[in-house]
One Martini backbone bead per residue (centre of mass of N, CA, C, O) as a GRO file, in nm:
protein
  258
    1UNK     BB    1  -3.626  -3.042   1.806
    2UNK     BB    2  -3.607  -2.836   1.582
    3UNK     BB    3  -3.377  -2.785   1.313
    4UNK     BB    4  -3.138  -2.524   1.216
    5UNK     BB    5  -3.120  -2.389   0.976
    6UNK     BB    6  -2.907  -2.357   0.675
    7UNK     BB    7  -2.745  -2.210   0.492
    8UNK     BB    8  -2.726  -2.145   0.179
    9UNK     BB    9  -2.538  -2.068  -0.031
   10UNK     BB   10  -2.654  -1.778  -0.122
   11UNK     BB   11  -2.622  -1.701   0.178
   12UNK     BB   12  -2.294  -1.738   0.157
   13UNK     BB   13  -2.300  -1.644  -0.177
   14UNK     BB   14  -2.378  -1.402  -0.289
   15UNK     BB   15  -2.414  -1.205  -0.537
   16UNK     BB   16  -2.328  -0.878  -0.623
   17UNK     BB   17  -2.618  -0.719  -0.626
   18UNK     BB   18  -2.645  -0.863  -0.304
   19UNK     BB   19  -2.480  -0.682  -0.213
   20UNK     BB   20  -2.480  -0.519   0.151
   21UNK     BB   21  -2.404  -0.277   0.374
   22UNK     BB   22  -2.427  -0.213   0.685
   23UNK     BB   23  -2.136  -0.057   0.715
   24UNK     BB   24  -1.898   0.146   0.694
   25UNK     BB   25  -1.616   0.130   0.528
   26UNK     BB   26  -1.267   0.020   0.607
   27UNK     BB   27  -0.966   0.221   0.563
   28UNK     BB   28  -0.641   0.129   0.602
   29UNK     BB   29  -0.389   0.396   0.567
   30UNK     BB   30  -0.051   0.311   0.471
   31UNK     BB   31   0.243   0.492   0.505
   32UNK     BB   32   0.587   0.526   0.278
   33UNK     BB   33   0.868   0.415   0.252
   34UNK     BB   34   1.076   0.287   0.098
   35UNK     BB   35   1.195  -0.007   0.312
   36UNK     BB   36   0.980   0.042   0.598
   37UNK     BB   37   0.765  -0.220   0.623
   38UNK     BB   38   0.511  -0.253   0.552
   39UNK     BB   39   0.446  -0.523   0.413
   40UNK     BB   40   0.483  -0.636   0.673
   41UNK     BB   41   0.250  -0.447   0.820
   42UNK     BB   42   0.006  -0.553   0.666
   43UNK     BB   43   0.029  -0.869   0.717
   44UNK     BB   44  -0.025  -0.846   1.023
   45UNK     BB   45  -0.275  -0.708   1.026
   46UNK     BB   46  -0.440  -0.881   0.894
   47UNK     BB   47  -0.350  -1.147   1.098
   48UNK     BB   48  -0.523  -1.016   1.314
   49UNK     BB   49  -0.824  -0.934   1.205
   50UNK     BB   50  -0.877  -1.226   1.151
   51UNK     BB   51  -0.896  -1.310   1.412
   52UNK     BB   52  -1.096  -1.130   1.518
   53UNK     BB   53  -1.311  -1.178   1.293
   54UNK     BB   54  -1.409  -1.499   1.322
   55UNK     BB   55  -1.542  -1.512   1.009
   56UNK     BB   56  -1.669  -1.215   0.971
   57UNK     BB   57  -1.732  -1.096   0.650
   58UNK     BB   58  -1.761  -0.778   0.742
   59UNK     BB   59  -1.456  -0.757   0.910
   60UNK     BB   60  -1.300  -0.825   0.714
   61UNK     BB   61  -0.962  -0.778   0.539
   62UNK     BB   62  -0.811  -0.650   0.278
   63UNK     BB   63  -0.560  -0.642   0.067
   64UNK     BB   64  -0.352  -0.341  -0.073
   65UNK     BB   65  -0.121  -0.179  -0.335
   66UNK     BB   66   0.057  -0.039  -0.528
   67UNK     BB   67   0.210  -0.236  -0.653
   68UNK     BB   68  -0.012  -0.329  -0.861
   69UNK     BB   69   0.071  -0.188  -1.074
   70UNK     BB   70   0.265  -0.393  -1.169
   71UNK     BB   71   0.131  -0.617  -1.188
   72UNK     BB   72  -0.059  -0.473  -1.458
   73UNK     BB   73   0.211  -0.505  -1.602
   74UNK     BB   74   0.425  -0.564  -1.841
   75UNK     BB   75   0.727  -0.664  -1.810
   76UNK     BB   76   0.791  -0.495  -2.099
   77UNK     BB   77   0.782  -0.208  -1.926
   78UNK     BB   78   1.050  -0.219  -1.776
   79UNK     BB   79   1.308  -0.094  -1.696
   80UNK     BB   80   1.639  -0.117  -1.742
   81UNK     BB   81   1.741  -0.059  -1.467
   82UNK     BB   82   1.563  -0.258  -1.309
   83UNK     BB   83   1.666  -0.529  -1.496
   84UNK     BB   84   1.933  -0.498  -1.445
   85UNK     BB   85   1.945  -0.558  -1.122
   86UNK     BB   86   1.789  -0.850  -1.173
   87UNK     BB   87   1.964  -0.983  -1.415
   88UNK     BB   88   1.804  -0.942  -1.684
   89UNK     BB   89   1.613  -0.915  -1.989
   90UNK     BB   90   1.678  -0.689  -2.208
   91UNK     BB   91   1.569  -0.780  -2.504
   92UNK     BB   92   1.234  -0.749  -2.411
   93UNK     BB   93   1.231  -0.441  -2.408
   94UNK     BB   94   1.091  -0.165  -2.512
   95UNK     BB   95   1.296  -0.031  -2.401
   96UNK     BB   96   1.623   0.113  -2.573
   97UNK     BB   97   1.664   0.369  -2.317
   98UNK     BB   98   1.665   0.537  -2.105
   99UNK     BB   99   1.443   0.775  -2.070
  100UNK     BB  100   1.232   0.683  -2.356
  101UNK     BB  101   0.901   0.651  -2.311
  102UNK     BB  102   0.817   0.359  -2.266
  103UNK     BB  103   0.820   0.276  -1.974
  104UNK     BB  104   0.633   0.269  -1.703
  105UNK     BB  105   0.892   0.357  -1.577
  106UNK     BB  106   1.121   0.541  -1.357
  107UNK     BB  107   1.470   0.676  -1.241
  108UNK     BB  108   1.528   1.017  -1.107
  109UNK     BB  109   1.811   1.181  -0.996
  110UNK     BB  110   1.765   1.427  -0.737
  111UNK     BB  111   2.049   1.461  -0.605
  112UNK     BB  112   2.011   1.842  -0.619
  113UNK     BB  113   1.777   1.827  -0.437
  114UNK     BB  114   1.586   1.921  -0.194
  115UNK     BB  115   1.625   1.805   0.159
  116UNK     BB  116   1.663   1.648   0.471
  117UNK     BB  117   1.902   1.442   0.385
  118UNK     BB  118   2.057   1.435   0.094
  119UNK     BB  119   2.275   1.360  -0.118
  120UNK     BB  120   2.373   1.017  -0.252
  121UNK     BB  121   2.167   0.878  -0.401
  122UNK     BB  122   1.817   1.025  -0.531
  123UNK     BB  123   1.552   0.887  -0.597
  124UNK     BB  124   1.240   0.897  -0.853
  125UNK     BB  125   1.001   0.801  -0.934
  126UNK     BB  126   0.820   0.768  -1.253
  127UNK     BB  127   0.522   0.762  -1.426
  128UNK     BB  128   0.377   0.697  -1.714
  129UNK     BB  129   0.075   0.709  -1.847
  130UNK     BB  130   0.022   0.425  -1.796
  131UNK     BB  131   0.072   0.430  -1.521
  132UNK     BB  132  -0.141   0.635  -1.434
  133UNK     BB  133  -0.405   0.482  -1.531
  134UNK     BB  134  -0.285   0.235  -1.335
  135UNK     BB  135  -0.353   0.413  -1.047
  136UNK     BB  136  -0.618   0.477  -1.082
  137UNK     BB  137  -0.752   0.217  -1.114
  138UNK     BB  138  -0.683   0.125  -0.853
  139UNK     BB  139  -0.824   0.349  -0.691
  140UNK     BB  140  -1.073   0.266  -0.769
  141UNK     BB  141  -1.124  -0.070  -0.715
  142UNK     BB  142  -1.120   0.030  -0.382
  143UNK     BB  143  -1.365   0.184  -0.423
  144UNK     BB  144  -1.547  -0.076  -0.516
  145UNK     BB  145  -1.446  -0.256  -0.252
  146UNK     BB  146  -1.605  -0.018  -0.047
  147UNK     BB  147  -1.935  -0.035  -0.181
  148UNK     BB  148  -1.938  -0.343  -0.078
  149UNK     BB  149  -1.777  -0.342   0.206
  150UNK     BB  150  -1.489  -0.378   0.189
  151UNK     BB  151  -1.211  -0.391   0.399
  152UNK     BB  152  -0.883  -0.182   0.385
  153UNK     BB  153  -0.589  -0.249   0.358
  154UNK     BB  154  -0.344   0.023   0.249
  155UNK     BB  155  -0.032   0.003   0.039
  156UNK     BB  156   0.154   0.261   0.026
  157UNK     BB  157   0.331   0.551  -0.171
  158UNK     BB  158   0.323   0.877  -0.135
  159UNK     BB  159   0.505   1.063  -0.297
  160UNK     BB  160   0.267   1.225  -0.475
  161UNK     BB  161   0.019   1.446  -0.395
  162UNK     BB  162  -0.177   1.345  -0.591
  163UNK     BB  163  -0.205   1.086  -0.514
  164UNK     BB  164  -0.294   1.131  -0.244
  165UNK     BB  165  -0.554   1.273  -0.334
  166UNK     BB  166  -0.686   1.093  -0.489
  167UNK     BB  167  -0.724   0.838  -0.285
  168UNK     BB  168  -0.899   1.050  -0.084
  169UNK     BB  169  -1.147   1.046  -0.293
  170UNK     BB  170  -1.233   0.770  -0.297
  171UNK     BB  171  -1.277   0.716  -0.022
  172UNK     BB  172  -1.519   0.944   0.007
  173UNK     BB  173  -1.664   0.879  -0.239
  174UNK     BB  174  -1.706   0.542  -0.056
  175UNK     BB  175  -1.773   0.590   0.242
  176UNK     BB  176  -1.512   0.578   0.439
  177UNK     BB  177  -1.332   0.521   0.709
  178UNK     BB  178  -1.049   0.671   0.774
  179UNK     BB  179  -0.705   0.516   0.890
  180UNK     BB  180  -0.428   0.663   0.946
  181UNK     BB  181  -0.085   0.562   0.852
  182UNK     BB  182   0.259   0.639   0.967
  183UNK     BB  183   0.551   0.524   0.858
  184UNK     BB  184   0.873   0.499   1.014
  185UNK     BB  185   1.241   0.533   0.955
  186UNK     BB  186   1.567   0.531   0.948
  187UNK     BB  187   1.779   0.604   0.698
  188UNK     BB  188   1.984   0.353   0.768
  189UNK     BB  189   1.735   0.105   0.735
  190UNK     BB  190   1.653   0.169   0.501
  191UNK     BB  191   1.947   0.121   0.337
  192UNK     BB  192   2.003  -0.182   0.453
  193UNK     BB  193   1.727  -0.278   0.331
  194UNK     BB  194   1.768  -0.202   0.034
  195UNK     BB  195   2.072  -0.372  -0.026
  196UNK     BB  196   1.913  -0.645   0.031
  197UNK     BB  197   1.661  -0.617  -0.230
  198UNK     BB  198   1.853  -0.793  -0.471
  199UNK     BB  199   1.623  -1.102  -0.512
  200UNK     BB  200   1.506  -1.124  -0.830
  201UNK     BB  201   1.272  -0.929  -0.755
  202UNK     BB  202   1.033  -0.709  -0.678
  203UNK     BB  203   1.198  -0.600  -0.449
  204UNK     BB  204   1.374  -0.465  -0.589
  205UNK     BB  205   1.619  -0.192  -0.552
  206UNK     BB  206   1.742   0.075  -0.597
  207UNK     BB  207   2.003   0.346  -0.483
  208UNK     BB  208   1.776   0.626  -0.333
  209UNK     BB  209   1.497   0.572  -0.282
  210UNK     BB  210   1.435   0.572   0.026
  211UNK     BB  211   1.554   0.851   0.049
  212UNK     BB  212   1.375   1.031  -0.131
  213UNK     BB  213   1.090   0.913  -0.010
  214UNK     BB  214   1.115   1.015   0.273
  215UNK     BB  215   1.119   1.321   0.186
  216UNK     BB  216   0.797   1.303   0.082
  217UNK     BB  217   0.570   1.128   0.176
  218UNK     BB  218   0.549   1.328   0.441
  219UNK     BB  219   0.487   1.628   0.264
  220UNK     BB  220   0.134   1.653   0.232
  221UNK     BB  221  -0.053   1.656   0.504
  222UNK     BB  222  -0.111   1.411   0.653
  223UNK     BB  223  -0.302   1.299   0.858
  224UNK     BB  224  -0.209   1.032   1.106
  225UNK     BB  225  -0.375   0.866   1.375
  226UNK     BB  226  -0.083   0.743   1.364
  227UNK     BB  227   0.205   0.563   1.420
  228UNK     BB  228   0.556   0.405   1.316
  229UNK     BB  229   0.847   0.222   1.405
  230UNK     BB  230   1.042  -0.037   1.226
  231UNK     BB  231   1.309   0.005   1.429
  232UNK     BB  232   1.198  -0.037   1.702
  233UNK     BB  233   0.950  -0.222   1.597
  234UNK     BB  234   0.777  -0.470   1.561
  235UNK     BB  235   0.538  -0.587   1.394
  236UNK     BB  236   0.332  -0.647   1.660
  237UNK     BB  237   0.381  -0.416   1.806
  238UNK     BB  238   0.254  -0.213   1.596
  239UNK     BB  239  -0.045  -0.373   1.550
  240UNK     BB  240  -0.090  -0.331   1.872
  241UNK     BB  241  -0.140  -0.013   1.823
  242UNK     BB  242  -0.337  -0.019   1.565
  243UNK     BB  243  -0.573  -0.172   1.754
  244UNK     BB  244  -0.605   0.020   1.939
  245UNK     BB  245  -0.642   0.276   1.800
  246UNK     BB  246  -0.910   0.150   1.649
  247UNK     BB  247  -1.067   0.135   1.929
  248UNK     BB  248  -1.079   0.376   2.017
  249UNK     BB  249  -1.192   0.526   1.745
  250UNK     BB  250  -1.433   0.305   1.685
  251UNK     BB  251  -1.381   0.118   1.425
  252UNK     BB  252  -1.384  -0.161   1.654
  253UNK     BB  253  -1.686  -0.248   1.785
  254UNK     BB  254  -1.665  -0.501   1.867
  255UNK     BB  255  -1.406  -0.422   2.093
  256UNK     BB  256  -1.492  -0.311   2.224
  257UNK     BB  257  -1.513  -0.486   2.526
  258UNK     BB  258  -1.258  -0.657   2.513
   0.00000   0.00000   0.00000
């Protein structure tokens, strides 16, 4: 018998230009509070289509989230209560007292306005023009790997009604098919998971985002189609909810059948 012919590199490495989606890609959209465990649960979330997808490159999801916006920030633009929590050099710094408008974000503290859970501290994110302007490029370039045919998990934080606007016009805009989770925590867990990731990384947070964004990310009507409590169930567990919700709505049609 003549030998299969193997596909050559170009053909398993298209140039950008020649790849071309089959099926409009899926967008899964999970949405919560600070310290909720999104990251948590959207990374095994990922390890669990990757072994679904068993190679198959239309099927595979990657992974992006809000934080990306601070990783495309210089560092030198970090807020100083930030700087000062991870125990860093205030020195480097370009804002020289809080909120000067120099840095690209800030935490202003709400904790007189209204809200369901009340109390004190309670923060909000704020971001600085050059801030809002690379949350608006992260969620177009999300749009531009969905025009390219790639599938993605987006770890989001929708604390305030226009981000959740933006993002749903990019993803509508690039023929998206999405499929919203809302990520939900006791306030209690939220509280004792934030004052615990004070680890001189990125995931240092003030005591008081968890309270003020639990009360806003889902205040803006997102409809959506599963929810999730990382307070009572596993990432696992929660995984396992959101991949039978995926094949029930017809998501992931490779799995109708097994």
């Amino acid at each position: 018998m003549p030998r299969a012919e193997k596909e050559s590199p170009e053909q398993l490495f298209p140039k950008p230009g020649e790849v071309e989606a089959k099926s409009p890609p899926i967008a899964i959209l999970v949405n919560g509070a600070s310290s909720s465990g999104k990251t948590t649960f959207c990374r095994a979330l990922q390890e669990r289509l990757t072994h679904l997808a068993d190679g198959n490159h239309e099927r595979a999801f990657a992974r992006v989230a809000f934080d990306d916006v601070v990783l495309l920030m210089s560092d030198h633009l970090y807020p100083i209560s930030y700087v000062k929590l991870q125990g860093g050099d205030l020195s480097r710094l370009v804002s020289r007292a809080p909120h000067d408008g120099r840095a690209g974000w800030e935490y202003v503290d709400e904790s007189g306005a209204g809200g369901t859970h009340g109390g004190s501290p309670r923060l909000r994110l704020v971001l600085n023009p050059h801030g809002h302007r690379l949350l608006s490029g992260v969620h177009r370039s999300w749009g531009a790997h969905l025009g390219l045919g790639t599938n993605l998990i987006i770890d989001h934080f929708l604390q305030e009604a226009a981000w959740a606007d933006d993002v749903l016009d990019v993803l509508q805009r690039a023929g998206a098919t999405v499929f919203s989770v809302g990520v939900f925590c006791s306030l209690e867990e939220l509280e004792r998971r934030e004052s615990s990731r004070g680890d001189g990384g990125l995931e240092g947070r003030p005591l008081g985002l968890a309270r003020r964004s639990d009360e806003l990310c889902h205040s803006h009507g997102l409809k959506y189609d599963v929810t999730v409590r990382t307070d009572t169930h596993t990432a696992a567990e929660s995984v396992d909810a959101i991949v039978a919700a995926l094949r029930a709505a017809g998501c992931l049609p490779w799995l109708a059948s097994s």
